[in-house]
C-alpha positions as CSV (number, residue, x, y, z in Angstrom):
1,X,101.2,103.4,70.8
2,X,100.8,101.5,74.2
3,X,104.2,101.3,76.4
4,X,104.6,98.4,78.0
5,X,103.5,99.4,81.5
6,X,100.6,100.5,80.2
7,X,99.6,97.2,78.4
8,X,100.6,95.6,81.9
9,X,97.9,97.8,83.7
10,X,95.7,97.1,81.5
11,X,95.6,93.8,82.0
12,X,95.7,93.7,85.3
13,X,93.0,96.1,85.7
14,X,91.2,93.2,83.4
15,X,92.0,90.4,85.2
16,X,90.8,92.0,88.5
17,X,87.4,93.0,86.9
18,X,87.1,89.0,86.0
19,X,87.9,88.1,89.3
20,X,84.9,90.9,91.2
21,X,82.6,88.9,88.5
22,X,84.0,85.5,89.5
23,X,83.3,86.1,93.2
24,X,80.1,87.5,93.3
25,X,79.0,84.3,91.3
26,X,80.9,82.0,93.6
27,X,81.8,83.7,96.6
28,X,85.8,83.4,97.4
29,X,85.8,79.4,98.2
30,X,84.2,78.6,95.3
31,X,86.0,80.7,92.6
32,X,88.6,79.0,91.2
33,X,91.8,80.8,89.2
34,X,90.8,78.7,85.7
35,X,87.4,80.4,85.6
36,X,89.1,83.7,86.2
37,X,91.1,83.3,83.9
38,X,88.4,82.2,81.3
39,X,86.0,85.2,82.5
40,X,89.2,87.8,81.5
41,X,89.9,85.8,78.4
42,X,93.5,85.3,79.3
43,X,95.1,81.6,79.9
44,X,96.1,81.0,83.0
45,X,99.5,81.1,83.1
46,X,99.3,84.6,82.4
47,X,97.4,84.8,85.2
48,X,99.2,83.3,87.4
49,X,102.3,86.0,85.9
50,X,99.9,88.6,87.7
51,X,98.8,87.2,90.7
52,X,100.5,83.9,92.1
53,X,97.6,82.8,94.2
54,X,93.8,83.3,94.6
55,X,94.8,84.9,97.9
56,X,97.2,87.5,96.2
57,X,94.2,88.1,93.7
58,X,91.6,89.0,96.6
59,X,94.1,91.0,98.8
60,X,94.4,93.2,95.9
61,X,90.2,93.6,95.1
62,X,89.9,94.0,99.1
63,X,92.7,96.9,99.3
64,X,91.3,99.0,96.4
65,X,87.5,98.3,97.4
66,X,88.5,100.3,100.7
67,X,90.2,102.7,100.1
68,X,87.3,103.9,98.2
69,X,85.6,103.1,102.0
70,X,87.6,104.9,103.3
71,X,88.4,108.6,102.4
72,X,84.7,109.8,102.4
73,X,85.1,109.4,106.4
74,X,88.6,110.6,106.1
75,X,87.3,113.8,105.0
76,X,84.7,114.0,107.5
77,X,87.0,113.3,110.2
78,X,89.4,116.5,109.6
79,X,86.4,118.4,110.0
80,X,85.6,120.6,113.3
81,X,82.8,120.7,113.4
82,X,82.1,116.8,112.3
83,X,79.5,114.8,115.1
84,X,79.0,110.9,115.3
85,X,75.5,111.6,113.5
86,X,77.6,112.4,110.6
87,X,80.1,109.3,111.0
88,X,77.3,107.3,111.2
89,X,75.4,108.1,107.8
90,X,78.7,108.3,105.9
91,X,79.8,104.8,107.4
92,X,76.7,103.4,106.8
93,X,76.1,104.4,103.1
94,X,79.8,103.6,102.2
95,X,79.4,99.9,103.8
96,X,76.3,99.4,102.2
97,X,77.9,100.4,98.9
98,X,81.0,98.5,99.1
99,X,78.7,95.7,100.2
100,X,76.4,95.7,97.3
101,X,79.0,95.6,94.5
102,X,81.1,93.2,96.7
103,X,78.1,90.7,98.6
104,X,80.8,88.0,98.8
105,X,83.1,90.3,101.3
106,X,81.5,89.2,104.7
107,X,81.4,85.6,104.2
108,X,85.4,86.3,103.6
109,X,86.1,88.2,106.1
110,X,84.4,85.7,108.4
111,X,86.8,82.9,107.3
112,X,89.7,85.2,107.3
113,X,89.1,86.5,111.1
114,X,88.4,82.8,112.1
115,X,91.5,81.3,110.3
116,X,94.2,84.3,110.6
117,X,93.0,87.5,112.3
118,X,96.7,88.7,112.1
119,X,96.6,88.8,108.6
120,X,92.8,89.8,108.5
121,X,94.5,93.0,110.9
122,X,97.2,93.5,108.5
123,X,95.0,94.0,105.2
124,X,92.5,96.3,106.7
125,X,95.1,98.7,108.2
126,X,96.9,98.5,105.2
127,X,93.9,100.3,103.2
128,X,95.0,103.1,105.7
129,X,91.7,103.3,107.9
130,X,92.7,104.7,111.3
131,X,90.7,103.0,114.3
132,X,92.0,106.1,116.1
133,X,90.5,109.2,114.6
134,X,86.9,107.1,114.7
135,X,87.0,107.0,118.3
136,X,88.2,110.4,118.4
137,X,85.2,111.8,117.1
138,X,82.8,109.6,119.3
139,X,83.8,110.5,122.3
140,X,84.3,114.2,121.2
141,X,80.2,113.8,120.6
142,X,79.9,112.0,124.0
143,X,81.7,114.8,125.9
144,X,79.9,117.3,123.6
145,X,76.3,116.1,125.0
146,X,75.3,115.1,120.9
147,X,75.9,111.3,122.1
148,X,74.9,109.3,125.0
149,X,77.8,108.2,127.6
150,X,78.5,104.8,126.1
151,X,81.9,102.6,125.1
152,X,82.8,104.4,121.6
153,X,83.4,100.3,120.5
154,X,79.7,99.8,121.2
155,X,78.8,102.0,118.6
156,X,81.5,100.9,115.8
157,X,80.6,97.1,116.2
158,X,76.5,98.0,115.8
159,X,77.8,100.0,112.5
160,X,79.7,96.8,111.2
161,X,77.4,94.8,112.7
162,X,73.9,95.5,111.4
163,X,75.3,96.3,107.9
164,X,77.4,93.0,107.2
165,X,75.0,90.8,108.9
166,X,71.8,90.8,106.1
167,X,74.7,90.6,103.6
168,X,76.2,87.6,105.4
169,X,72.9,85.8,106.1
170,X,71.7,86.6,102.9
171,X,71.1,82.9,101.9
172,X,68.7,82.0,104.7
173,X,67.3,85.4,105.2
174,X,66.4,85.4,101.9
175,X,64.2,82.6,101.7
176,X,63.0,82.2,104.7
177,X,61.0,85.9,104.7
178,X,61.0,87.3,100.9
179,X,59.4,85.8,98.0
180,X,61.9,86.5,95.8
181,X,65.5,87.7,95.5
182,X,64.5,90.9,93.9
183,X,62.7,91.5,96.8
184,X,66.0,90.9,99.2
185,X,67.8,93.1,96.8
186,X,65.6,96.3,97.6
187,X,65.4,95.5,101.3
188,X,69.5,95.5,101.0
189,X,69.8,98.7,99.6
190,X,66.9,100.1,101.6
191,X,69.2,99.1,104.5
192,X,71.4,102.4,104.6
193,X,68.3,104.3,105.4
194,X,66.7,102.0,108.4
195,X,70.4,101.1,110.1
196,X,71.3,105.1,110.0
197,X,67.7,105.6,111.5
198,X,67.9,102.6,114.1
199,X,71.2,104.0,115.2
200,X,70.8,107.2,115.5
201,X,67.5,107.1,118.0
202,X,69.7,104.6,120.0
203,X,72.7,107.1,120.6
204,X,71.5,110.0,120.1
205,X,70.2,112.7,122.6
206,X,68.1,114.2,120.3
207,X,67.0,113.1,117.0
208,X,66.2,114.9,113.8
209,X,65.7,113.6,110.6
């Protein structure tokens, strides 16, 4: 027999998987609570019971999409013997994969930096990534000779950078230089290998694939 906090769960858990489908069909601006509601087959007052806003609905999706980000590098970091050429492929592969199962994050995030980067601040440390222990291992690799003297920044803004930016340009990009979107799908995903390869031969002293 299902307790009542289980039945609650469960339809929260539902009611976030409607909203993931919701927003990749209309991006955050465009989703609207009613169609949530519709896509989870609930009405929307028992939505609304759940999550009192669109903004309380998204926070939620954002938090749980990284802290599956996040502790594939957290592992990596407690490691010795861990070099930036690591960080890079494992921050690279996880942002590309959060990315495609999410492609309406950047255009968020955008708006959110633009409009409140306090509380844009707030939600990402609140997944519990640690700006800290990322530039802690840079300049351990810069110190080490495996990196080039640079500003550790430098190298976490070309990260974020060149793997949100196809995402977020996706509807111009696309047209403009693939035939179709299937096309623009594979370049996306083909992205993990050519950013990790780009970056790499930019920092490092030596390079071996």
């Amino acid at each position: 027999m299902v307790n009542k906090k289980e039945k609650n769960q469960d339809t929260e858990q539902l009611i976030l998987d409607a909203a993931r489908k919701v927003f990749v069909r209309k991006g955050f601006d465009g989703a609207r609570m009613q169609e949530i509601a519709d896509e989870a087959g609930i009405n929307k007052a028992l939505l609304h019971y759940y999550f009192r806003s669109k903004d309380k609905l998204f926070d939620q999706i954002f938090r749980e999409a990284f802290k599956r980000f996040w502790p594939s590098i957290e592992i990596l970091l407690t490691k010795e013997n861990a070099g930036v050429k690591d960080l890079i492929k494992v921050a690279v592969n996880n942002y590309v994969d959060l990315l495609m199962k999410m492609p309406f994050l950047p255009a968020f995030i955008v708006g959110e930096i633009n409009r409140s980067p306090e509380r844009m601040e707030e939600l990402v440390l609140s997944t519990g990534i640690n700006p800290g222990k990322i530039m802690a291992i840079v300049k351990r690799s810069i110190e080490s000779g495996e990196m080039i003297p640079m500003d550790p920044r430098e190298l976490v803004v070309n990260i974020v950078g060149l793997s949100i930016f196809p995402f977020l340009s996706r509807p111009l990009l696309s047209r403009m230089f693939w035939e179709s979107p299937q096309e623009y799908q594979a370049f996306l995903e083909n992205r993990r290998h050519s950013v990790y390869e780009f970056i790499c031969r930019s920092v490092l002293t030596e390079y071996n694939k």
